[in-house]
N, CA and C atoms of all chains as a GROMACS GRO file, in nm:
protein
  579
    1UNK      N    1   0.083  -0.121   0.000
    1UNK     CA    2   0.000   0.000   0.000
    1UNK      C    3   0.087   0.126   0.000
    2UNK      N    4   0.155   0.117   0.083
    2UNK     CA    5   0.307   0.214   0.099
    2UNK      C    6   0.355   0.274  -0.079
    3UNK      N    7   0.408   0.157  -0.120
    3UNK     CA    8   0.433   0.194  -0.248
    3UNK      C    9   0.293   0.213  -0.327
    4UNK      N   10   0.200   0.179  -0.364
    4UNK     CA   11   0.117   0.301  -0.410
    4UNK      C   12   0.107   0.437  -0.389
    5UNK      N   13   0.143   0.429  -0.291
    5UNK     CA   14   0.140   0.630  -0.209
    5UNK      C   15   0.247   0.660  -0.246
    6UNK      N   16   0.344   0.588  -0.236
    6UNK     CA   17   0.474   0.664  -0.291
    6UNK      C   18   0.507   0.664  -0.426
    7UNK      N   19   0.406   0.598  -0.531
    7UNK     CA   20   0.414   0.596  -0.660
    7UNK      C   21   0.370   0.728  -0.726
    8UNK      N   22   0.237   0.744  -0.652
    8UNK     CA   23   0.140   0.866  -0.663
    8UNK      C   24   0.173   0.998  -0.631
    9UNK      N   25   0.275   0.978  -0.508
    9UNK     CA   26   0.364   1.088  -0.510
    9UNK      C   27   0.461   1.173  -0.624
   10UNK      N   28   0.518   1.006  -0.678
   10UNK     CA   29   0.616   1.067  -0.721
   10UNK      C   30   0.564   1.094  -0.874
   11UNK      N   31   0.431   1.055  -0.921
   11UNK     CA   32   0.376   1.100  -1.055
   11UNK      C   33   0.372   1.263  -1.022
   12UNK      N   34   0.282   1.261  -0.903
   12UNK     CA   35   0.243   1.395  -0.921
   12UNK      C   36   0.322   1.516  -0.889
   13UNK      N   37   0.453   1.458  -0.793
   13UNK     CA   38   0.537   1.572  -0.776
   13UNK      C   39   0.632   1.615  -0.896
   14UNK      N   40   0.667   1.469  -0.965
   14UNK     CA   41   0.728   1.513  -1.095
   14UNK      C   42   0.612   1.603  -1.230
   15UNK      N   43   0.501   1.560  -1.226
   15UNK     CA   44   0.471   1.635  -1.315
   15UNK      C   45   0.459   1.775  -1.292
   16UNK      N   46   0.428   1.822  -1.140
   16UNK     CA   47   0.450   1.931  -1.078
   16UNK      C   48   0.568   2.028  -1.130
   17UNK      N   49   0.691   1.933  -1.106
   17UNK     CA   50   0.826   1.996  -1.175
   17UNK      C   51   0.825   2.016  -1.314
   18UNK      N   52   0.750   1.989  -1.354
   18UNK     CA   53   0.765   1.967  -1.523
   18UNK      C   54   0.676   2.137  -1.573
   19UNK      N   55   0.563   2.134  -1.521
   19UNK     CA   56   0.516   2.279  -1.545
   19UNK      C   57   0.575   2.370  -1.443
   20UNK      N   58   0.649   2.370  -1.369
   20UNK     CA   59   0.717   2.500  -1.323
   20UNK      C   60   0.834   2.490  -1.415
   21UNK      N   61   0.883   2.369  -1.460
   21UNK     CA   62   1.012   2.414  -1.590
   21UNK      C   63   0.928   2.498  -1.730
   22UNK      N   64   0.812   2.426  -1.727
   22UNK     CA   65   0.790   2.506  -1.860
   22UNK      C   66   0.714   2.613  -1.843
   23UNK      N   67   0.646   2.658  -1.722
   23UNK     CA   68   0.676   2.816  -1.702
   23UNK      C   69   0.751   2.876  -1.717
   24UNK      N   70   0.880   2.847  -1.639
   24UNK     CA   71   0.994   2.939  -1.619
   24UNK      C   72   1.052   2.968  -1.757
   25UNK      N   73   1.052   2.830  -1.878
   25UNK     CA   74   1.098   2.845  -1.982
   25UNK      C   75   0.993   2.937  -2.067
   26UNK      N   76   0.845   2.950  -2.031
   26UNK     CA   77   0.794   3.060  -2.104
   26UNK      C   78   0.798   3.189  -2.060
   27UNK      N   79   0.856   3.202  -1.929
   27UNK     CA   80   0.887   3.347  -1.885
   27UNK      C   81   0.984   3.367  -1.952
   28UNK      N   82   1.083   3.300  -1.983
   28UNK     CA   83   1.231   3.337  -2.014
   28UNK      C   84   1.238   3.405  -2.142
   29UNK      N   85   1.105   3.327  -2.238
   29UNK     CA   86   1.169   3.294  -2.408
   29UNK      C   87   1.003   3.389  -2.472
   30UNK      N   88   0.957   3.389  -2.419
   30UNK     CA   89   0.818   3.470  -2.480
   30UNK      C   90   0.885   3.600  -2.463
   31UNK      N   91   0.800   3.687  -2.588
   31UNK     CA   92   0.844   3.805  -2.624
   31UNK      C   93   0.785   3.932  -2.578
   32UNK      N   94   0.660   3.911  -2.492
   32UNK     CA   95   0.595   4.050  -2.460
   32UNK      C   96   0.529   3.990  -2.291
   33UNK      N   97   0.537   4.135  -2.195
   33UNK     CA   98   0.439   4.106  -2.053
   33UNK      C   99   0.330   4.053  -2.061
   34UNK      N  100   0.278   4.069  -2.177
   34UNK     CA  101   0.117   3.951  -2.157
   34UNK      C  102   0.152   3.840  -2.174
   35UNK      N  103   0.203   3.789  -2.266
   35UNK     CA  104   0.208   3.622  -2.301
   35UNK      C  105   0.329   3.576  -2.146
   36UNK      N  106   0.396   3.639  -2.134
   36UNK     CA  107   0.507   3.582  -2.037
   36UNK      C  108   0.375   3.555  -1.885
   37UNK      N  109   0.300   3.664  -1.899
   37UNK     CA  110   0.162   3.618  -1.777
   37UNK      C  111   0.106   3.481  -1.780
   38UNK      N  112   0.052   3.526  -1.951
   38UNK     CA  113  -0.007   3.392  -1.968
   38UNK      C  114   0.086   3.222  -1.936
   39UNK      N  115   0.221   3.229  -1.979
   39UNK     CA  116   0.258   3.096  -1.995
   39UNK      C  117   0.276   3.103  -1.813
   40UNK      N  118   0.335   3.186  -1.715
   40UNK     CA  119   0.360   3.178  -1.604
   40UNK      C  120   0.207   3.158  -1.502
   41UNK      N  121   0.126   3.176  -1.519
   41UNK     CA  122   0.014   3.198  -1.408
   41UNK      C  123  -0.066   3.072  -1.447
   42UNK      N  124  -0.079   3.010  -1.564
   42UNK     CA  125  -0.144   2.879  -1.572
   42UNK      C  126  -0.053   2.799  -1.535
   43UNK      N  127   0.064   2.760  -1.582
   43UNK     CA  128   0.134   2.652  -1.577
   43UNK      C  129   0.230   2.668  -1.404
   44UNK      N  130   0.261   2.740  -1.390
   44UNK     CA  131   0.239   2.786  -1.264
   44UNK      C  132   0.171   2.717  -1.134
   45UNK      N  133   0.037   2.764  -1.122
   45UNK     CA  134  -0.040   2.693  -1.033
   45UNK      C  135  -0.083   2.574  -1.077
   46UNK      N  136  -0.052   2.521  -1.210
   46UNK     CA  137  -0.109   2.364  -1.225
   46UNK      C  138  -0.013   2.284  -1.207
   47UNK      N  139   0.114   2.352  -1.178
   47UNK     CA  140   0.268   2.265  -1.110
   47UNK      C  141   0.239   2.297  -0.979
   48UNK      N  142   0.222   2.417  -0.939
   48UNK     CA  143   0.192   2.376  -0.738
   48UNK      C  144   0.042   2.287  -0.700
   49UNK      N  145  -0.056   2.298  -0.797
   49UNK     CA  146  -0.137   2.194  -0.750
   49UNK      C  147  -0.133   2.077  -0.776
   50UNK      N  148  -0.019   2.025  -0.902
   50UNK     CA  149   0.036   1.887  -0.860
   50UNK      C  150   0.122   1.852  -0.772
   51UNK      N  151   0.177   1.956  -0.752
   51UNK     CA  152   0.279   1.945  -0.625
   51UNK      C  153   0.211   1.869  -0.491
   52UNK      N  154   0.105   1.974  -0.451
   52UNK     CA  155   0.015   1.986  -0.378
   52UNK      C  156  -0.041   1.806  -0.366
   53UNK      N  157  -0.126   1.795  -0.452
   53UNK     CA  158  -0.192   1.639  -0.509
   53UNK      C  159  -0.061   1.548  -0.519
   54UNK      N  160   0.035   1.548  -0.481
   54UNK     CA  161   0.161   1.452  -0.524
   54UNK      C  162   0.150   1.425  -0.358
   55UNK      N  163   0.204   1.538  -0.273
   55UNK     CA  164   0.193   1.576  -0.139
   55UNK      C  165   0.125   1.513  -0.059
   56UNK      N  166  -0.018   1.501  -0.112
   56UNK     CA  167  -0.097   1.456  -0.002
   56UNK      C  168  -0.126   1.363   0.040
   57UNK      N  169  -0.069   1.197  -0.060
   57UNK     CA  170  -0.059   1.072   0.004
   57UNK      C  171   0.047   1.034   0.116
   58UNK      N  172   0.133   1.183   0.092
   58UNK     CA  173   0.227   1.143   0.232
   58UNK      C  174   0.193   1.234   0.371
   59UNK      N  175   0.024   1.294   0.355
   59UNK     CA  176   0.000   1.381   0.453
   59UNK      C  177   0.000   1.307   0.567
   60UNK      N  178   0.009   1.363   0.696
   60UNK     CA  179   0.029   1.277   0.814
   60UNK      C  180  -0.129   1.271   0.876
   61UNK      N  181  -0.165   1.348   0.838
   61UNK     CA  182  -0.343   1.324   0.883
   61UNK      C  183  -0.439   1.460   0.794
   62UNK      N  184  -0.546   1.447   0.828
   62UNK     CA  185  -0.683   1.486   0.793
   62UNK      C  186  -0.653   1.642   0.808
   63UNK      N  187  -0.615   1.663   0.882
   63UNK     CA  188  -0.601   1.860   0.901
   63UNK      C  189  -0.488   1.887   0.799
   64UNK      N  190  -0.375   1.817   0.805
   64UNK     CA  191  -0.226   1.884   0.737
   64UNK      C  192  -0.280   1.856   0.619
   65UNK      N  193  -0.386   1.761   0.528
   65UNK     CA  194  -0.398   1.749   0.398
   65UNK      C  195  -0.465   1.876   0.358
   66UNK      N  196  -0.583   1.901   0.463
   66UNK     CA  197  -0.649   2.049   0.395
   66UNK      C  198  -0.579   2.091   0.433
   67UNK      N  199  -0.479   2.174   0.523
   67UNK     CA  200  -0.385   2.269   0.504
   67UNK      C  201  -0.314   2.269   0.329
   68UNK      N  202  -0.276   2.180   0.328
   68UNK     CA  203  -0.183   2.176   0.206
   68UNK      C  204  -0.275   2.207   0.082
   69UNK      N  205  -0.444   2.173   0.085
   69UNK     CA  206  -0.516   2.200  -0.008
   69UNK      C  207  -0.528   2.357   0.016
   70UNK      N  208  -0.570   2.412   0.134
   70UNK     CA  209  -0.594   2.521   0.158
   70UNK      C  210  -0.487   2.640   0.096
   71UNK      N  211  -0.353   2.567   0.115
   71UNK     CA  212  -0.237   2.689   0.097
   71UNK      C  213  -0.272   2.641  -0.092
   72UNK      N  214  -0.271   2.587  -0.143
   72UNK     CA  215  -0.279   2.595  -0.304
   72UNK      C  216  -0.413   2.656  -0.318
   73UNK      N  217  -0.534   2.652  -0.246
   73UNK     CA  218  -0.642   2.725  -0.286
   73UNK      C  219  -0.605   2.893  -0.272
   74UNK      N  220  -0.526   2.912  -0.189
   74UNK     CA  221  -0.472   3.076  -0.179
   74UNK      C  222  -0.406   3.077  -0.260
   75UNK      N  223  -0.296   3.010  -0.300
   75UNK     CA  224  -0.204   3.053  -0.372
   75UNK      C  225  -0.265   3.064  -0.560
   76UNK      N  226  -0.383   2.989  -0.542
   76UNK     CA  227  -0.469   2.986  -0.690
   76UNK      C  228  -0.547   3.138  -0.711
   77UNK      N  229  -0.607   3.140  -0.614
   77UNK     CA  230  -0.660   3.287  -0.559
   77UNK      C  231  -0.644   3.414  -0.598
   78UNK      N  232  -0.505   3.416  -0.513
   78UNK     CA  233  -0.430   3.551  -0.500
   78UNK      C  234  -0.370   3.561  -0.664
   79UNK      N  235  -0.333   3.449  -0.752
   79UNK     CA  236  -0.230   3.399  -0.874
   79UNK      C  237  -0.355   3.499  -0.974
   80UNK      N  238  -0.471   3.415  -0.941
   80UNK     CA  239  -0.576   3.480  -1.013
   80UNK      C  240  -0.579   3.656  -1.019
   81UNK      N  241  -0.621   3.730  -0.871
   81UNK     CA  242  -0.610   3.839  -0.905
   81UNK      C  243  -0.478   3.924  -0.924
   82UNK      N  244  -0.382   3.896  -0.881
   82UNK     CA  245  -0.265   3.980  -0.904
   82UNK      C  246  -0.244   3.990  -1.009
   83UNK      N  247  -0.261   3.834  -1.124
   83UNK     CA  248  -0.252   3.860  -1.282
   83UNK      C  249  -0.343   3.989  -1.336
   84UNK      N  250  -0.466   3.938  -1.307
   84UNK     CA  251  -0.523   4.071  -1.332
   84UNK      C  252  -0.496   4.210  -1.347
   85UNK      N  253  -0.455   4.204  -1.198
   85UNK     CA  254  -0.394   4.399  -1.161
   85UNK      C  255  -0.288   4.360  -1.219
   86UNK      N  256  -0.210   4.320  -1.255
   86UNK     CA  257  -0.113   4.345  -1.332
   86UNK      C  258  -0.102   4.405  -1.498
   87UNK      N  259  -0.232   4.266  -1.510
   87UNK     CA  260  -0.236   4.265  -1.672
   87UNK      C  261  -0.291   4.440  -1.710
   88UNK      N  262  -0.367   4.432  -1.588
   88UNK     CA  263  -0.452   4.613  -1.611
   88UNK      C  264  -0.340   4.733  -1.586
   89UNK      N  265  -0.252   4.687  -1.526
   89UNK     CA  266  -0.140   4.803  -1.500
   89UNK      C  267  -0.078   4.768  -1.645
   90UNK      N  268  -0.026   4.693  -1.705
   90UNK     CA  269   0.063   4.698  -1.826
   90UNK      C  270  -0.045   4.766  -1.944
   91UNK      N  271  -0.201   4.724  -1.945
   91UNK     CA  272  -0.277   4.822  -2.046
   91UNK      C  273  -0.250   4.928  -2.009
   92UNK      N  274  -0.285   4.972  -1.886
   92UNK     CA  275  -0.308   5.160  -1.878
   92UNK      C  276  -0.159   5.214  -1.929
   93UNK      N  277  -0.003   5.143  -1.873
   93UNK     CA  278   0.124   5.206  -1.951
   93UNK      C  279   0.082   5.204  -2.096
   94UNK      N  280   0.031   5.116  -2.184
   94UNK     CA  281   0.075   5.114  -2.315
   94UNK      C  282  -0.058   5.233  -2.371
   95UNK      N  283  -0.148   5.210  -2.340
   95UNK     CA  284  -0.236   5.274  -2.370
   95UNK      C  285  -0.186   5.434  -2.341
   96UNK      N  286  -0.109   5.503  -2.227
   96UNK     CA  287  -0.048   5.598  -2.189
   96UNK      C  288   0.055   5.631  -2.282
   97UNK      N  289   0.144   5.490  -2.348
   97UNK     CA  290   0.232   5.584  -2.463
   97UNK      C  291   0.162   5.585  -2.563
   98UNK      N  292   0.079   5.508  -2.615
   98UNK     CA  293   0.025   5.502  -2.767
   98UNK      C  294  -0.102   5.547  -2.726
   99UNK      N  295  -0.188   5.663  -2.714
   99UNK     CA  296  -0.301   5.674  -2.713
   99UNK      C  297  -0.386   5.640  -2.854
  100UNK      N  298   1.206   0.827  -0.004
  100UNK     CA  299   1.111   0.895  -0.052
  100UNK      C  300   1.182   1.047  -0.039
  101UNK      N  301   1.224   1.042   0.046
  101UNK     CA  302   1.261   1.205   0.094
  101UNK      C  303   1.380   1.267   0.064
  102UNK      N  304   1.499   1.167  -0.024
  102UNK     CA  305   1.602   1.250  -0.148
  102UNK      C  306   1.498   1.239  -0.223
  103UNK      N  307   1.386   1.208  -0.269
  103UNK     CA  308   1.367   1.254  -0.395
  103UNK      C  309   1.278   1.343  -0.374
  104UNK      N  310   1.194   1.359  -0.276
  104UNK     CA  311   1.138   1.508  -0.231
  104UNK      C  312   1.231   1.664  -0.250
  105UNK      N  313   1.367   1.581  -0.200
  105UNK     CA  314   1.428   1.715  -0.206
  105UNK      C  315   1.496   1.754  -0.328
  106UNK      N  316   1.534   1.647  -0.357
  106UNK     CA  317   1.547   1.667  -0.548
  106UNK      C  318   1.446   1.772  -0.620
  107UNK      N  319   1.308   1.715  -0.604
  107UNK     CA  320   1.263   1.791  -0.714
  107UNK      C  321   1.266   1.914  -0.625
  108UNK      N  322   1.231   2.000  -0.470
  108UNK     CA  323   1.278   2.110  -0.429
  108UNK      C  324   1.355   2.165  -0.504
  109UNK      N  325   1.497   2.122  -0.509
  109UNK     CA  326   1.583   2.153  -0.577
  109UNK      C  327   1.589   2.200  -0.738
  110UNK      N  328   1.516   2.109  -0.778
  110UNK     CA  329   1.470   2.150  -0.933
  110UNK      C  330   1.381   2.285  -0.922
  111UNK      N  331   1.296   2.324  -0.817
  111UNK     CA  332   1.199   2.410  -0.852
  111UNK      C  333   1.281   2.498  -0.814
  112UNK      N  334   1.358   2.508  -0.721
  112UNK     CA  335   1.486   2.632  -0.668
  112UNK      C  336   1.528   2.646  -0.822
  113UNK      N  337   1.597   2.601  -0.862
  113UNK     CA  338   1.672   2.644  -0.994
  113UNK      C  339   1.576   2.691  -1.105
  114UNK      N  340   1.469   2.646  -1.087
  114UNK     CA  341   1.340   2.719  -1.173
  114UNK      C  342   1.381   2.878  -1.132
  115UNK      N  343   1.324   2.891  -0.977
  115UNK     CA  344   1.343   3.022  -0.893
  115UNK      C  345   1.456   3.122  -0.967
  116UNK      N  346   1.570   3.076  -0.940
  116UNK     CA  347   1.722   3.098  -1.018
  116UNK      C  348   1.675   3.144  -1.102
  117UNK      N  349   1.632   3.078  -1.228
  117UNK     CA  350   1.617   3.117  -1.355
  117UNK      C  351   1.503   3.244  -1.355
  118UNK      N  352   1.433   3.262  -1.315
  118UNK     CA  353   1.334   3.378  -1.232
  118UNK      C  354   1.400   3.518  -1.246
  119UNK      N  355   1.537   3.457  -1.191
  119UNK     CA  356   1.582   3.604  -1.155
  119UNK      C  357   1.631   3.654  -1.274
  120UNK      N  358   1.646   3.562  -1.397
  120UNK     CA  359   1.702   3.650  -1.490
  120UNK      C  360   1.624   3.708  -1.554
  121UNK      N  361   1.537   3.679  -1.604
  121UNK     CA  362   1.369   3.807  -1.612
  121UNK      C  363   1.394   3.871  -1.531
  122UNK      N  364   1.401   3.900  -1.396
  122UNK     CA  365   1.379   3.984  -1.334
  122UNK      C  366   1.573   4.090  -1.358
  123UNK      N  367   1.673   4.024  -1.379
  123UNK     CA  368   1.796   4.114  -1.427
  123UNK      C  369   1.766   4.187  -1.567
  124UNK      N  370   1.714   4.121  -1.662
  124UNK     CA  371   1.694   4.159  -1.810
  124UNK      C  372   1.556   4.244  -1.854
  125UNK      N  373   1.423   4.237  -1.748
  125UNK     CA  374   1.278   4.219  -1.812
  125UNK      C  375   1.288   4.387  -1.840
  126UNK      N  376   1.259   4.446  -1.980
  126UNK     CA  377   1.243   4.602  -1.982
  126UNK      C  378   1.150   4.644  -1.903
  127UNK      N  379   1.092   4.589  -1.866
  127UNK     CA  380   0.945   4.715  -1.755
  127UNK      C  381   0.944   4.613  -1.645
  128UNK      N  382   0.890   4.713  -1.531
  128UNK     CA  383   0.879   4.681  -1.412
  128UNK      C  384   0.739   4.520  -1.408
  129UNK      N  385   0.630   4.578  -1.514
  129UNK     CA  386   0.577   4.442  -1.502
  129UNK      C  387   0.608   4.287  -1.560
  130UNK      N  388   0.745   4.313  -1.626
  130UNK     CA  389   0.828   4.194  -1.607
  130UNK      C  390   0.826   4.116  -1.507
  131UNK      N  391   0.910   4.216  -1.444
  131UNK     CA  392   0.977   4.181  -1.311
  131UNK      C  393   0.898   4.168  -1.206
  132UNK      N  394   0.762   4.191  -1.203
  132UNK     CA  395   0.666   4.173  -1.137
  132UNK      C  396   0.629   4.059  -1.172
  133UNK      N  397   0.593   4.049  -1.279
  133UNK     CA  398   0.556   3.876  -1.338
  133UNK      C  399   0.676   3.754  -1.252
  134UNK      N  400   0.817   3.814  -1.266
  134UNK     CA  401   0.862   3.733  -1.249
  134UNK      C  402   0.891   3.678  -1.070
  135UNK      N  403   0.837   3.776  -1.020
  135UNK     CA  404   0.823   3.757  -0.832
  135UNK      C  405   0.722   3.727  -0.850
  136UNK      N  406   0.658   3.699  -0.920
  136UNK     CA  407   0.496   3.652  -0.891
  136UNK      C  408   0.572   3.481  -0.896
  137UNK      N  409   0.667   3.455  -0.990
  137UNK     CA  410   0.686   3.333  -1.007
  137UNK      C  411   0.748   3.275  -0.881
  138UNK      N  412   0.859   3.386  -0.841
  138UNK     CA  413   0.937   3.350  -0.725
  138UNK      C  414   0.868   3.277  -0.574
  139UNK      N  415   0.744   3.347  -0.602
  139UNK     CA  416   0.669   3.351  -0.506
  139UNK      C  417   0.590   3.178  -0.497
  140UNK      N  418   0.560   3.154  -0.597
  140UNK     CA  419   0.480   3.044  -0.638
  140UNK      C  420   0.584   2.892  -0.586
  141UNK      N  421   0.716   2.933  -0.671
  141UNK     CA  422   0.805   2.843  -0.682
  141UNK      C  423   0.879   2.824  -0.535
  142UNK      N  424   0.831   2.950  -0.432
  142UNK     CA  425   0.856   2.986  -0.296
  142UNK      C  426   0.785   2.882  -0.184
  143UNK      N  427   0.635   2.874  -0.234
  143UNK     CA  428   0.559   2.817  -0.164
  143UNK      C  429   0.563   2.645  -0.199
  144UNK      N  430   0.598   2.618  -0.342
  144UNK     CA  431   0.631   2.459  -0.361
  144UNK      C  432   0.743   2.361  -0.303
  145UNK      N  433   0.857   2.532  -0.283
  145UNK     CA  434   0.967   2.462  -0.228
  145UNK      C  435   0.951   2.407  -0.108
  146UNK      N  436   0.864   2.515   0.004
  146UNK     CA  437   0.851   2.534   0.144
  146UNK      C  438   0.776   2.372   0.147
  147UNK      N  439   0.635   2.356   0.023
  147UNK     CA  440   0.553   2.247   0.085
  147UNK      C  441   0.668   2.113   0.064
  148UNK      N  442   0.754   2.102  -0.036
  148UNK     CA  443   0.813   1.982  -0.075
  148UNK      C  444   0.864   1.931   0.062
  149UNK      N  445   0.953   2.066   0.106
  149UNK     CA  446   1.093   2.033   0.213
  149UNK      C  447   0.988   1.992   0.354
  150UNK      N  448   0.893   2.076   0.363
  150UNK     CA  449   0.808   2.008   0.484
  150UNK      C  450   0.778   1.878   0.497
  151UNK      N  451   0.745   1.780   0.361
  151UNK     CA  452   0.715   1.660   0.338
  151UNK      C  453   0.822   1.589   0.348
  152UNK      N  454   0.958   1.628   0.281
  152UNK     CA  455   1.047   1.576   0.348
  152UNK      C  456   1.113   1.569   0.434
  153UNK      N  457   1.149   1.676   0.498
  153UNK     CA  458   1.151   1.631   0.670
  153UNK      C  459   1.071   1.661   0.796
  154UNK      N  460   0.969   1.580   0.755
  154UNK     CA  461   0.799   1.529   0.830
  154UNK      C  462   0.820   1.695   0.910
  155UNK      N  463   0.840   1.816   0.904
  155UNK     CA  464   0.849   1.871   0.970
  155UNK      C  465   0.726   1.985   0.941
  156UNK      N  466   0.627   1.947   0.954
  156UNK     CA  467   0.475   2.016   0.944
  156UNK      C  468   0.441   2.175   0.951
  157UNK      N  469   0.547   2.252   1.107
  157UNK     CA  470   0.543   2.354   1.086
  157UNK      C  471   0.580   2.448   0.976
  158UNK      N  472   0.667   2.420   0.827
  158UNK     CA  473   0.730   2.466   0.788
  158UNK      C  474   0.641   2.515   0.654
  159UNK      N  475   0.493   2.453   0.691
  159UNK     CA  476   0.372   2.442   0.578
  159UNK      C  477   0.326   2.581   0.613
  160UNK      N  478   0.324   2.616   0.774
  160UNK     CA  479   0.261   2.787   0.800
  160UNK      C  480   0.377   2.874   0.749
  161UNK      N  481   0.473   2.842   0.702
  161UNK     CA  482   0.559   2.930   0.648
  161UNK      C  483   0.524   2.961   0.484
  162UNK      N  484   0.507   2.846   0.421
  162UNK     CA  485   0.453   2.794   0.306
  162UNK      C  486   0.291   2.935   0.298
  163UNK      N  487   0.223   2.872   0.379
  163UNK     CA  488   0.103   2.989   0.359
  163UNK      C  489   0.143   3.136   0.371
  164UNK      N  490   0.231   3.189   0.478
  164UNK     CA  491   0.250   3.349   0.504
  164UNK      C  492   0.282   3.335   0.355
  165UNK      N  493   0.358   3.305   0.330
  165UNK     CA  494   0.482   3.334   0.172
  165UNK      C  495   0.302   3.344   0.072
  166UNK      N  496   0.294   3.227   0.048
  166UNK     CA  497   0.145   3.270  -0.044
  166UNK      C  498   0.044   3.403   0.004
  167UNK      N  499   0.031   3.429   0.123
  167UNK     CA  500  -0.041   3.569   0.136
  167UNK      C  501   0.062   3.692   0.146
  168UNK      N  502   0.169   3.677   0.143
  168UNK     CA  503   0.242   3.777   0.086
  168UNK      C  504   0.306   3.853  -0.029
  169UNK      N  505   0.259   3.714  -0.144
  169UNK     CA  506   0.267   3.717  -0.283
  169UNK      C  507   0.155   3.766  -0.342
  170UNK      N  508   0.017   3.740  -0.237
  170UNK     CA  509  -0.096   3.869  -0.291
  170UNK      C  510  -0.074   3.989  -0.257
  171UNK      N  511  -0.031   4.007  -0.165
  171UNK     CA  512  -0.005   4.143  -0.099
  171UNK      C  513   0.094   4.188  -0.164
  172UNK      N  514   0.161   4.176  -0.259
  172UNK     CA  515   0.348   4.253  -0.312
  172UNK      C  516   0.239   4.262  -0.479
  173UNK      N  517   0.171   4.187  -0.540
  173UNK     CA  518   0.150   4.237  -0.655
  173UNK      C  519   0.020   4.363  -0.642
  174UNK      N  520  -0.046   4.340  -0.551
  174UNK     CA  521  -0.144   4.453  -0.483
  174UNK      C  522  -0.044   4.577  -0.464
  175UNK      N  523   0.048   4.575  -0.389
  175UNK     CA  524   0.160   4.656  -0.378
  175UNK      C  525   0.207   4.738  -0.484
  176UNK      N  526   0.238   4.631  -0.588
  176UNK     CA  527   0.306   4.678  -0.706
  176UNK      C  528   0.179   4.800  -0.782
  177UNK      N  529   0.108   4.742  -0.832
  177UNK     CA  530  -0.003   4.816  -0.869
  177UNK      C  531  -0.090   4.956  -0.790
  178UNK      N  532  -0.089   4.966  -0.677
  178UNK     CA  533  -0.106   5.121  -0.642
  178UNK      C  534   0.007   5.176  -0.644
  179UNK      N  535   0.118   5.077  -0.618
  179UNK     CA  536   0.219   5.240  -0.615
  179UNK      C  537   0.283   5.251  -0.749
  180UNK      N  538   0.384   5.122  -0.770
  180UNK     CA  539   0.482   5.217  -0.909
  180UNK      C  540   0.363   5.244  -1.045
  181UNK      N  541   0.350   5.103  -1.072
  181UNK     CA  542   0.229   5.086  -1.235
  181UNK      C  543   0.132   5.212  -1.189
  182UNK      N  544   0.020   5.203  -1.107
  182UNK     CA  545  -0.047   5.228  -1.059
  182UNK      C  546  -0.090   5.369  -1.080
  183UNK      N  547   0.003   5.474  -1.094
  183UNK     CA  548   0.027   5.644  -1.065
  183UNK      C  549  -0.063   5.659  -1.096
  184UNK      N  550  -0.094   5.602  -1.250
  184UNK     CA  551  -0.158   5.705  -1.334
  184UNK      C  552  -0.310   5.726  -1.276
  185UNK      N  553  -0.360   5.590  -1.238
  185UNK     CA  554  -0.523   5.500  -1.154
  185UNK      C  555  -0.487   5.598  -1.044
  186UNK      N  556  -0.406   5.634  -0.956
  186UNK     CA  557  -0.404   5.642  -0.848
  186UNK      C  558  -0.431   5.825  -0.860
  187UNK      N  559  -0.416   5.869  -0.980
  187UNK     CA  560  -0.412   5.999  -1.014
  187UNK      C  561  -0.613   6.018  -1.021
  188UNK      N  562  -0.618   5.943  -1.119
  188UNK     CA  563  -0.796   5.935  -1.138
  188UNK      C  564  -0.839   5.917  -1.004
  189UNK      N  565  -0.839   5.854  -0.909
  189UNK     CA  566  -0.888   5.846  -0.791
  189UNK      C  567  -0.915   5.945  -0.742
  190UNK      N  568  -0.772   6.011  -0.720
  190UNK     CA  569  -0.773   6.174  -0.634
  190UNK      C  570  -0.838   6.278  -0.774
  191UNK      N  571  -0.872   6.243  -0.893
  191UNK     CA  572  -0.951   6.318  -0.931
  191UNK      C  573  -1.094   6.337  -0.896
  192UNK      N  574  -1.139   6.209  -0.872
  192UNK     CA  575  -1.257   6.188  -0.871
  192UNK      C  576  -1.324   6.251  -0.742
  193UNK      N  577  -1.223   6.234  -0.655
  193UNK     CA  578  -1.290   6.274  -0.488
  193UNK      C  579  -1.309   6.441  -0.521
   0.00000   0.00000   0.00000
């Protein structure tokens, strides 16, 4: 049973790693602040919520698993609006040089 | 189980790393905002990994401050530097 949990772990923590590499590689290599949002804020939180889901067959009980759900439900949250105010701060600059 | 917990940590740290060079190179500040948004993310995966690997539970409330402080710094970013111009209309409006 052990190794099922630790199988499940290790699917989901590796695929976890796999979209924070290919975030980071679309922050790096995309050419403008919107798309670098876009590839970072999806792939992003769908690597910490596999992280998260990799995590939780080795939770030690019933509270630390929703904790661990809870901190990815904030961190989905907050990912959500900050993109936003962001994405709206980079319109109002461009819109400010190019009226 | 728990070198390879810290392995992939490790992998997402060097994600982090790579973070910073957007943030050395990005022409505008909402680069570099994008790219602490990442720091931040890749902040809170590291914190949950290393907790799992060494069964050490408290290190998950560290894990959460870091995520409510990554709302709070792009909230940040946006009234003050980006922000002026919004923040100008406001005090027009009153």
């Amino acid at each position: 049973m052990t190794h099922v949990l630790d199988l499940l772990t290790i699917v989901g923590v590796s695929a976890g790693c796999f979209f924070f590499v290919a975030g980071t590689v679309g922050l790096l290599r995309f050419p403008d602040a919107l798309t670098r949002m876009h590839a970072l804020t999806k792939a992003d939180n769908l690597g910490l919520g596999l992280i998260v889901l990799g995590l939780l067959p080795q939770a030690a009980g019933l509270g630390y698993a929703l904790k661990l759900v809870a901190i990815w439900l904030l961190a989905q949250v907050s990912a959500a609006i900050a993109s936003q105010l962001i994405a709206g701060a980079v319109l109002r600059q461009r819109s400010a040089l190019w009226p | 189980m728990a070198s390879f917990l810290l392995t992939a940590a490790g992998l997402v740290l060097a994600m982090a790393a790579l973070g910073l060079v957007r943030i050395f190179y990005g022409p505008r500040d909402a680069d570099r905002m994008i790219a602490v948004q990442l720091i931040g993310t890749c902040g809170v995966a590291i914190l949950l990994l290393l907790s799992a690997a060494s069964q050490a539970t408290p290190i998950t409330d560290v894990a959460l401050i870091l995520a409510l402080l990554a709302a709070f710094l792009a909230v940040a970013f946006v009234r003050g530097a980006a922000g002026s111009s919004a923040r100008g209309q406001a005090d027009g409006d009153r």
